[in-house]
C-alpha positions as CSV (number, residue, x, y, z in Angstrom):
1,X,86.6,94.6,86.6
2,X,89.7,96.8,85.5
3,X,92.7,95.9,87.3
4,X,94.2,99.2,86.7
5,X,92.7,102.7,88.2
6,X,93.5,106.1,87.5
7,X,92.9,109.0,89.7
8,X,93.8,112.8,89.5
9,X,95.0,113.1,93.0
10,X,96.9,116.7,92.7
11,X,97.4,119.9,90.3
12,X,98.4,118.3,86.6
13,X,99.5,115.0,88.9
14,X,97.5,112.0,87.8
15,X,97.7,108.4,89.6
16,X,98.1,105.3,87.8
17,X,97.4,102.7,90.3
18,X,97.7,98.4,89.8
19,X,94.9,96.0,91.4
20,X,96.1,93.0,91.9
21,X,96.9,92.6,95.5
22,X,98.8,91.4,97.1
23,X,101.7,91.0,95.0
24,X,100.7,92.5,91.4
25,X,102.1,89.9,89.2
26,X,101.8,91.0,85.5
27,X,100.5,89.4,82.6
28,X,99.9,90.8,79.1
29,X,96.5,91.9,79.9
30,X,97.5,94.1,82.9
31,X,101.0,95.7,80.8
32,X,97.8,96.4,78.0
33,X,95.9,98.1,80.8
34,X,99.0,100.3,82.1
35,X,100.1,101.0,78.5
36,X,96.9,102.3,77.3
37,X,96.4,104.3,80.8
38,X,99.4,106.1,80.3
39,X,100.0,106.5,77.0
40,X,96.2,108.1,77.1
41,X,97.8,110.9,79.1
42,X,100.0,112.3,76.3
43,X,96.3,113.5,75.3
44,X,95.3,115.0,78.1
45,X,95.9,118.8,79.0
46,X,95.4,118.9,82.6
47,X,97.7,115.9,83.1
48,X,101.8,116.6,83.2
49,X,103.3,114.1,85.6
50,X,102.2,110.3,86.7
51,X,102.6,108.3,89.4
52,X,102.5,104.7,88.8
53,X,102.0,102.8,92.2
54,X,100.2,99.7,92.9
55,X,97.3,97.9,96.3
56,X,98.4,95.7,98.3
57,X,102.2,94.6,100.2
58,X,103.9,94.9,96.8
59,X,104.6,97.0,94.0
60,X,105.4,94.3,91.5
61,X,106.5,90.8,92.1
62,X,106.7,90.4,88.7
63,X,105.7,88.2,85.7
64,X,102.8,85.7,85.9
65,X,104.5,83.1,83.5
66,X,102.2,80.4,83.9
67,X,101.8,78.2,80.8
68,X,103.3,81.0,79.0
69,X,105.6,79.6,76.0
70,X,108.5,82.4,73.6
71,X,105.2,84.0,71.4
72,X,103.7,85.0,74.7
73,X,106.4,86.5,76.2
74,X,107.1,88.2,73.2
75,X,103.2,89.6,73.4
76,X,104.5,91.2,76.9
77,X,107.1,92.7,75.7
78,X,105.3,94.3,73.0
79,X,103.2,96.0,75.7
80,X,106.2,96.8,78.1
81,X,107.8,98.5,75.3
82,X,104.7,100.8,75.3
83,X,105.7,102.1,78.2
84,X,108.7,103.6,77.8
85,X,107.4,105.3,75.0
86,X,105.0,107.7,76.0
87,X,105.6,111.7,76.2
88,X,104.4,111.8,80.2
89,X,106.9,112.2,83.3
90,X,106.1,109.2,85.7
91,X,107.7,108.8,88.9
92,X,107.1,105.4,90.3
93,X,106.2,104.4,94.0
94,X,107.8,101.0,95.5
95,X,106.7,99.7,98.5
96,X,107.1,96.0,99.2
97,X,109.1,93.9,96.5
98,X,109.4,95.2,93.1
99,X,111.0,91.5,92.2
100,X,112.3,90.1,88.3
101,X,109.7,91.8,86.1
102,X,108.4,94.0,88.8
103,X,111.5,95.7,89.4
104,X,111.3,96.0,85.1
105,X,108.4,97.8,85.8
106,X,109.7,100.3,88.5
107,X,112.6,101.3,85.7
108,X,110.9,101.9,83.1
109,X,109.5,105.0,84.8
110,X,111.7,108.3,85.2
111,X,111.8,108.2,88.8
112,X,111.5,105.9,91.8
113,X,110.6,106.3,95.6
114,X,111.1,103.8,97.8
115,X,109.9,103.0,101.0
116,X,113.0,102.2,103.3
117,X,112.7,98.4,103.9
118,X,111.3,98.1,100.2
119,X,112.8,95.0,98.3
120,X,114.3,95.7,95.0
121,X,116.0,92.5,93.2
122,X,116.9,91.2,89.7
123,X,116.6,87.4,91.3
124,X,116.4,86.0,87.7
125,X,119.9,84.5,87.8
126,X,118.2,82.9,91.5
127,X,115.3,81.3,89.2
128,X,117.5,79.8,86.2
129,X,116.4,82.4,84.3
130,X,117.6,85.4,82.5
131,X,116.5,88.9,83.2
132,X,113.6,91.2,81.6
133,X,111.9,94.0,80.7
134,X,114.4,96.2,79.3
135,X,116.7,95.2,82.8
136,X,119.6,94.8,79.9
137,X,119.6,98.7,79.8
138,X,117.8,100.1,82.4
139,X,119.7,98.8,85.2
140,X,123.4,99.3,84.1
141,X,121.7,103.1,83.5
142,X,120.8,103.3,87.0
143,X,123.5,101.9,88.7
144,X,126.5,101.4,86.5
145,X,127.1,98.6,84.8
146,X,129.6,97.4,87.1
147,X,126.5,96.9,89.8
148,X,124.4,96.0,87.1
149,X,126.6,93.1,86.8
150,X,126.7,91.8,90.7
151,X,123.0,92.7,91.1
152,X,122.1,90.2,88.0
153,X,124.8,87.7,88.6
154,X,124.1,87.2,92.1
155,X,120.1,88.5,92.4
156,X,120.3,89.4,95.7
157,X,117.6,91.9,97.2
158,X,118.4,95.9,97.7
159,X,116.5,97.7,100.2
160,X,114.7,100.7,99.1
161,X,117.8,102.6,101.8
162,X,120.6,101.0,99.7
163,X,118.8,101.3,96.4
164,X,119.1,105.3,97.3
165,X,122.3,104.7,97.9
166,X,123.5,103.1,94.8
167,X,120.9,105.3,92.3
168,X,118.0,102.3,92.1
169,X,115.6,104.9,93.4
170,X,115.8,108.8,93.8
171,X,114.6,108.7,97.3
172,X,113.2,106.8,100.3
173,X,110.2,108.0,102.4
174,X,107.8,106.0,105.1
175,X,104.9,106.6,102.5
176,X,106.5,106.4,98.9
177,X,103.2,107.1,97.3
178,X,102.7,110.5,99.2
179,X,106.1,111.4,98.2
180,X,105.7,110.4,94.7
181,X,102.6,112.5,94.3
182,X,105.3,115.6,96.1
183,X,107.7,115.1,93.5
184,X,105.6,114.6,90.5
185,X,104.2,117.8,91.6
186,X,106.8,119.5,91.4
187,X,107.6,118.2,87.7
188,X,103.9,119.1,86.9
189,X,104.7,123.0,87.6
190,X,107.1,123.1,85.6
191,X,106.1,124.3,81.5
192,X,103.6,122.0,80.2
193,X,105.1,122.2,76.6
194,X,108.8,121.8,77.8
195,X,109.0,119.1,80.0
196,X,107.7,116.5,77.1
197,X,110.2,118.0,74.4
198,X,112.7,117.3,77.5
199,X,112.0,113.7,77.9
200,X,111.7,112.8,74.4
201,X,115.8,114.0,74.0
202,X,116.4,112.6,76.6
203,X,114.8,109.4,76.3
204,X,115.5,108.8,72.3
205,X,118.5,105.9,72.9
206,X,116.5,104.6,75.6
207,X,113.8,103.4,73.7
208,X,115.9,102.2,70.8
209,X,117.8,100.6,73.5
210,X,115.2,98.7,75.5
211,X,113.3,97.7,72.2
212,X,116.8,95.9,70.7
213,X,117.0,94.4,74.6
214,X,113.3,93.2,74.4
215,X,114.3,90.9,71.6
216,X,116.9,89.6,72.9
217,X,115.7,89.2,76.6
218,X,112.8,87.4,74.9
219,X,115.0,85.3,72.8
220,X,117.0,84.1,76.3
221,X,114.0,83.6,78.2
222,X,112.2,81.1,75.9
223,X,115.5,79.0,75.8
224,X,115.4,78.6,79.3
225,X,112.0,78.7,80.0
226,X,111.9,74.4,79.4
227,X,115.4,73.9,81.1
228,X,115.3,71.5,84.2
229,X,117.3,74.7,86.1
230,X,114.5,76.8,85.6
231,X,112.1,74.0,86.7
232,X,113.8,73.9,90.1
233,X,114.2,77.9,90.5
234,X,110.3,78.6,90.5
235,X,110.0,75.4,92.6
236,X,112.5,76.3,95.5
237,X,111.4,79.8,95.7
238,X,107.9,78.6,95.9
239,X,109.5,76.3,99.3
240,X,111.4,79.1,100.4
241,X,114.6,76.6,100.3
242,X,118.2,77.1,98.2
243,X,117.7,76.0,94.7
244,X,120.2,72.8,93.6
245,X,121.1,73.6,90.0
246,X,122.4,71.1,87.5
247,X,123.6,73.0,84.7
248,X,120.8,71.2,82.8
């Protein structure tokens, strides 16, 4: 059974929809799924704008690392970098936690909606890790490096009313997936031709960008992936209790 979905739900507005409730961890088979879904739609006529959304309490709450070593990390990446370079507007909907990875996820699309007591956070730094999925670039984009910094040194949760606030999402509504299908709408009615052209000018550093990040993110990750730090993140946010780093 597919864990990915896709709908045509309005006028040249197509919905790209994760199945994995209730927290839609990823893996490289479900990035494979999402890249393929939406890359598919740079062939499709009647389609001009996606909404990428997800079943369940969250959006994302990110990777599913289990006995996951550097190649397979680097595997994901290979798929996440997929997505960011399609020709297809996508305006994500966040509801829930869009959390490490997930919150990867939510930026590699153009657009965001969040629901108001959505949970945005970077909490790598929280896990003895180090952040993800193009978050190198994408996040300083959104927010400014400056915020970038506090929000990865610290990995403290935004709410989907302070991530409006700050640029993490474009809006906040009760039912972000109703509001995402509005706004991609209103992308879709725009000139089919044009609005591709657009984004590929507009997105040309980004993907260079994000692809150099990968690497490197990659790189980071695997170095810390065996570290006794690392080891005691995942296993105090599986307790729900402060983490006691080492430094080792």
């Amino acid at each position: 059974m597919s864990d990915v979905a896709v709908e045509t739900v309005a006028d040249r507005v197509a919905l790209l929809e994760m199945r994995r409730p209730p927290n839609n961890f990823f893996d490289e088979a479900l990035l494979t799924e999402l890249a393929d879904a939406l890359l598919s739609f740079d062939e499709e006529r009647d389609v001009s704008a996606v909404v990428l959304c997800a079943q369940g309490k969250h959006f994302c709450a990110g990777a599913d690392l289990r006995g996951m070593g550097a190649a397979g990390i680097r595997r994901v990446y290979r798929q996440a970098l997929r997505l960011f370079s399609g020709r297809t507007p996508v305006v994500a909907a966040v509801q829930g936690g869009a959390i490490g990875g997930g919150l990867g996820l939510a930026l590699s699309a153009d657009f965001r909606i969040a629901a108001p007591g959505a949970r945005l956070t970077a909490n790598f730094a929280k896990l003895g890790f180090h952040q993800g999925f193009g978050l190198s670039v994408t996040l300083p984009r959104a927010v400014g490096p400056q915020r970038a910094q506090e929000l990865l040194y610290t990995g403290r949760s935004v709410s989907g009313e302070e991530a409006s606030a700050i640029g993490l999402c474009d809006a906040v509504a009760d039912d972000p997936r109703e509001a995402a299908v509005e706004f991609a709408g209103r992308i879709a009615a725009s000139a089919p031709l044009s609005v591709p052209s657009i984004r590929a000018t507009l997105r040309r550093s980004l993907v260079s960008e994000v692809s150099a990040a990968l690497d490197l993110e990659a790189d980071a990750q695997a170095a810390l992936l065996g570290t006794a730090d690392f080891a005691e993140g995942v296993a105090a946010s599986i307790a729900k209790r402060p983490p006691h780093f080492t430094g080792s």
